[in-house]
N, C-alpha and C positions, 0 to 999 in steps of 0.2 A: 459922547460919554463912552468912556473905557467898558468891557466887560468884565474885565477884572480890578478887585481893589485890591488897596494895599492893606496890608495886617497893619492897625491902628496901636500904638504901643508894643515894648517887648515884654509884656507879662510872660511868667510861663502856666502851665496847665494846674489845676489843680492836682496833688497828689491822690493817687486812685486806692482806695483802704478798702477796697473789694474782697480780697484777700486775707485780710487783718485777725476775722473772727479763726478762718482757719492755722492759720499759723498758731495762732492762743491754745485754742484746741492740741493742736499738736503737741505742744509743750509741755501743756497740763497733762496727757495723757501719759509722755515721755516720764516725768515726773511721778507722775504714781505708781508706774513700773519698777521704776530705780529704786525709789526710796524704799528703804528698810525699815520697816518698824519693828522695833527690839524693847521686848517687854522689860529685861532688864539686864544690867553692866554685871557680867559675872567677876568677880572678885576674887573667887577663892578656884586654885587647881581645880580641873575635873576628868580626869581620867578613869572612865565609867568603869565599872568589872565587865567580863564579858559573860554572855549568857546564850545556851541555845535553841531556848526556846522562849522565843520576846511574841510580843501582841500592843499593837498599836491602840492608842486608847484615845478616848475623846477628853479637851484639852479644856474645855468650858465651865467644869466644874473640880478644875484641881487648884492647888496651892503648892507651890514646889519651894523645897527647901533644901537648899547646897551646905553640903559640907564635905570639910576638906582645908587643906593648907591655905596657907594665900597664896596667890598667883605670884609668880619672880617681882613683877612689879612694887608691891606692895608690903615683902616681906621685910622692907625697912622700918617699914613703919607700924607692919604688927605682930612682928616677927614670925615665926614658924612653926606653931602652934598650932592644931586645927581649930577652924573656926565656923561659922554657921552663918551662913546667909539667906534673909529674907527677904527678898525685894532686892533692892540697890544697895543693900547697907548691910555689914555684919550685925550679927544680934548675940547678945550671953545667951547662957540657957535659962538663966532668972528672967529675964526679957522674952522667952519665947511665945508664952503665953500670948502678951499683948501683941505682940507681931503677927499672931495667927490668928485672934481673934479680929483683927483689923482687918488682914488681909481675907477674912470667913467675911466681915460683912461689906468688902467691895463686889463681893459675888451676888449676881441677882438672888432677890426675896428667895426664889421658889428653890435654890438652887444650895441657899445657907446650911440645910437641913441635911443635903445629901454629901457635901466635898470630901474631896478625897487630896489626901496629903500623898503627894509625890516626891521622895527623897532622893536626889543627885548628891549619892556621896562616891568621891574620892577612893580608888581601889587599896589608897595608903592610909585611910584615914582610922584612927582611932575606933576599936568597936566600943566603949565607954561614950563615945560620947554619940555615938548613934543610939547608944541604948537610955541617956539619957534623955535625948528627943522624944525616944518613944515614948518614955515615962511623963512627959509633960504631954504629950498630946494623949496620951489614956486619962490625966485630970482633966482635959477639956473636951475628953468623949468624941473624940476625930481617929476611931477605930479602922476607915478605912484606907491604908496606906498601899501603897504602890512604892514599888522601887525601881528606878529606870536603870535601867543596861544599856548595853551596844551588844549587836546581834555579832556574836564571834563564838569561838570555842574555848570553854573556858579551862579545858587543861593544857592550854597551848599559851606560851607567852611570848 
């Protein structure tokens, strides 16, 4: 009797998935890094004013609303006119109402009471029709407004 035998068929090994959970892992983590989550598709120009004394605010209980032209892309199709964005979508100012009211009750219970409307408008934009905003959001008692800048000097262009 031989000591040694011969390998009985050429099967090969099982593949080894020892490895497997960590590679997943990686990806997945790779992944949530990259991705961007983006609240919403800006639409219209935004070319903030500048201001020199800005203050960073907390973002949990705003509503922000753009106005301003349409972006190059778009001004085919709405033409050049400023316009008012709510979300993802332009809005008239007879529509603003419903827009802000909607967008008041995607914000938590405790939180409906206190929001604050934060306005990105356009340094070209119309003051008519930012004073029309205001005037609708004084019928819906959304008194406390913010207006966002870019920290710059604002006698300097």
């Amino acid at each position: 009797m031989s000591k040694f035998k011969k390998k009985s068929g050429g099967e090969l090994p099982p593949v080894n998935t020892a490895s497997l959970p960590d590679i997943v892992f990686m990806l997945l983590f790779f992944f949530m890094v990259v991705t961007v989550l983006r609240d919403s598709n800006l639409l219209v120009k935004n070319e903030l004013p500048k201001a020199d004394q800005v203050e960073k605010l907390k973002k949990d209980r705003s509503v922000y609303i753009y106005a301003g032209k349409p972006s190059p892309r778009y001004q085919d199709t709405y033409g050049t006119e400023g316009k008012i964005q709510i979300g993802d979508k332009y809005t008239d100012i007879s529509n603003v109402k419903f827009a802000l009211t909607e967008a008041r009750e995607g914000l938590r219970p405790e939180l409906q009471d206190k929001v604050m409307v934060a306005l990105k408008v356009d340094e070209d934009t119309n003051t008519g029709l930012v004073t029309d905003i205001k005037q609708e959001l004084r019928e819906l008692n959304m008194l406390k407004i913010i207006y966002i800048t870019s920290p710059g000097d604002p006698t300097q262009q």
